[in-house]
C-alpha positions as CSV (number, residue, x, y, z in Angstrom):
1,X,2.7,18.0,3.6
2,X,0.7,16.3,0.9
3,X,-3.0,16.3,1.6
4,X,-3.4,12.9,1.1
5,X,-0.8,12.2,3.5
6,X,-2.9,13.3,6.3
7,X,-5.2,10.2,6.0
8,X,-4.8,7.0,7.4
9,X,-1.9,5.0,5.4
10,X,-4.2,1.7,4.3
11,X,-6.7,4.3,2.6
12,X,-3.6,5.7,1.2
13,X,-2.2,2.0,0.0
14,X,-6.1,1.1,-1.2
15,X,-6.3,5.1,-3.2
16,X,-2.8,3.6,-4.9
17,X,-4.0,0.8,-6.0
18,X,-7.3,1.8,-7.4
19,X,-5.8,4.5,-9.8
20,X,-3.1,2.0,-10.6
21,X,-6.0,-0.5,-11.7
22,X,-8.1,2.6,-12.9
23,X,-6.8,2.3,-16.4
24,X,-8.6,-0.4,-18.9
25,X,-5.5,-1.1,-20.9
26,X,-4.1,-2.2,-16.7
27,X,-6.7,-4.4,-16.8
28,X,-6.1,-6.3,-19.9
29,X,-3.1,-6.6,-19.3
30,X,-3.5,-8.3,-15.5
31,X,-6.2,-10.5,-17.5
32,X,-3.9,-11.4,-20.1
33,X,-1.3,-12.4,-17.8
34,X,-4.0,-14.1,-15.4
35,X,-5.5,-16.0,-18.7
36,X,-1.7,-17.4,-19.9
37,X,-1.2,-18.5,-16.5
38,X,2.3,-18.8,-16.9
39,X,5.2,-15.8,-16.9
40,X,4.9,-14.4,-20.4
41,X,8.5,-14.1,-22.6
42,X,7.9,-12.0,-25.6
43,X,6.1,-8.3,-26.2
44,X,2.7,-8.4,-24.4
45,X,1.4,-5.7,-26.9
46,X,0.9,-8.1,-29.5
47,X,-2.0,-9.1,-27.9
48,X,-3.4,-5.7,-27.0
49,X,-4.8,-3.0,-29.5
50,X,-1.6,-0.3,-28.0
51,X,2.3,0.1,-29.3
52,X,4.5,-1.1,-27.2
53,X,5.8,1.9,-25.7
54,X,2.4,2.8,-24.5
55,X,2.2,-0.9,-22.5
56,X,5.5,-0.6,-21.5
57,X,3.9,2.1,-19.6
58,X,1.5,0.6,-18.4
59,X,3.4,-2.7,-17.3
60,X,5.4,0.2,-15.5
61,X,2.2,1.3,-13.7
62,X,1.6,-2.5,-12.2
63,X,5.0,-3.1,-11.3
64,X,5.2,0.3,-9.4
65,X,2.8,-1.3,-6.8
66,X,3.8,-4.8,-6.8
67,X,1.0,-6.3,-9.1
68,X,3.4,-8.3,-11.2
69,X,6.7,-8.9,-11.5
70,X,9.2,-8.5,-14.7
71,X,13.0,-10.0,-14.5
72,X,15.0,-10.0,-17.6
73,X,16.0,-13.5,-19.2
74,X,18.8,-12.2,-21.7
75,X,17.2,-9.6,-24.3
76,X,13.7,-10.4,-23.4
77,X,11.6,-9.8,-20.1
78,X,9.5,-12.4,-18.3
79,X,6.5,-10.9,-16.7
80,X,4.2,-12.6,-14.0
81,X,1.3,-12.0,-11.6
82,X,2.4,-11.3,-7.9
83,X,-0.4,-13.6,-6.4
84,X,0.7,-12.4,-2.6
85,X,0.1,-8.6,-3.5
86,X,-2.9,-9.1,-5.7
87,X,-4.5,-11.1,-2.8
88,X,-3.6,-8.4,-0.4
89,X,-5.6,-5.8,-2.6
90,X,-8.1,-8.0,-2.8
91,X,-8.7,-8.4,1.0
92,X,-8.3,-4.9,1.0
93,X,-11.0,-3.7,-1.3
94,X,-13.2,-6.9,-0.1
95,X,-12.4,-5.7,4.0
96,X,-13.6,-1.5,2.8
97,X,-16.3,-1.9,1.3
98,X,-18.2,-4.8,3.3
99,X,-17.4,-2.7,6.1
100,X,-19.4,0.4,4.2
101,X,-22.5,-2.1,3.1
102,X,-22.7,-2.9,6.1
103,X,-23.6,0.2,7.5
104,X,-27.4,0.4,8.4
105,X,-27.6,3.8,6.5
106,X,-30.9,4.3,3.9
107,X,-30.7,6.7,1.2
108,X,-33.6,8.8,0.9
109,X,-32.8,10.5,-2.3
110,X,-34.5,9.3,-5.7
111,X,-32.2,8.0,-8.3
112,X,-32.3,10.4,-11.6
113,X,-32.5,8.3,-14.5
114,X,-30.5,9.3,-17.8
């Protein structure tokens, strides 16, 4: 058995998600798509500083989890946020860590500064 198997499966679905998103070339592209708000026809790279192989990748990554969609129209491929599944990972981040700030714990160890 995988070791992260033995924990409980949301942490497993929230550890997914956060290497998923973990990547900045992820997020440009989620913000990109969020920004056109509309599905995007056409090579998505254009609009990012990486080949298209490399956000082919990526886009790969996203869709892996749900975070957007991409159905092919002919030779091209439209790709779209996945509102339901990026508000479920929201909740989800927004439900862990409230319920860790809201522990009453106090940190006694000074903060090194760089």
């Amino acid at each position: 058995m995988i070791k992260s198997q033995q924990f409980e499966p949301d942490l497993q679905d929230l550890a997914r998600f956060a290497k998923v998103i973990s990547h900045p070339a992820r997020l440009a592209i989620l913000k990109y798509l969020s920004e056109t708000k509309t599905c995007i026809t056409g090579d998505i790279s254009d609009s990012l500083p990486l080949s298209r192989s490399t956000v082919s990748q990526h886009l790969n990554e996203l869709k892996s989890i749900g975070l957007i969609h991409g159905e092919i129209d002919g030779l091209k491929i439209n790709y779209c946020l996945c509102g339901s599944v990026i508000h479920k990972y929201f909740e989800m981040f927004n439900l862990f860590f409230n319920n860790i700030i809201n522990e009453d714990v106090t940190c006694n160890v000074k903060h090194i500064k760089d």
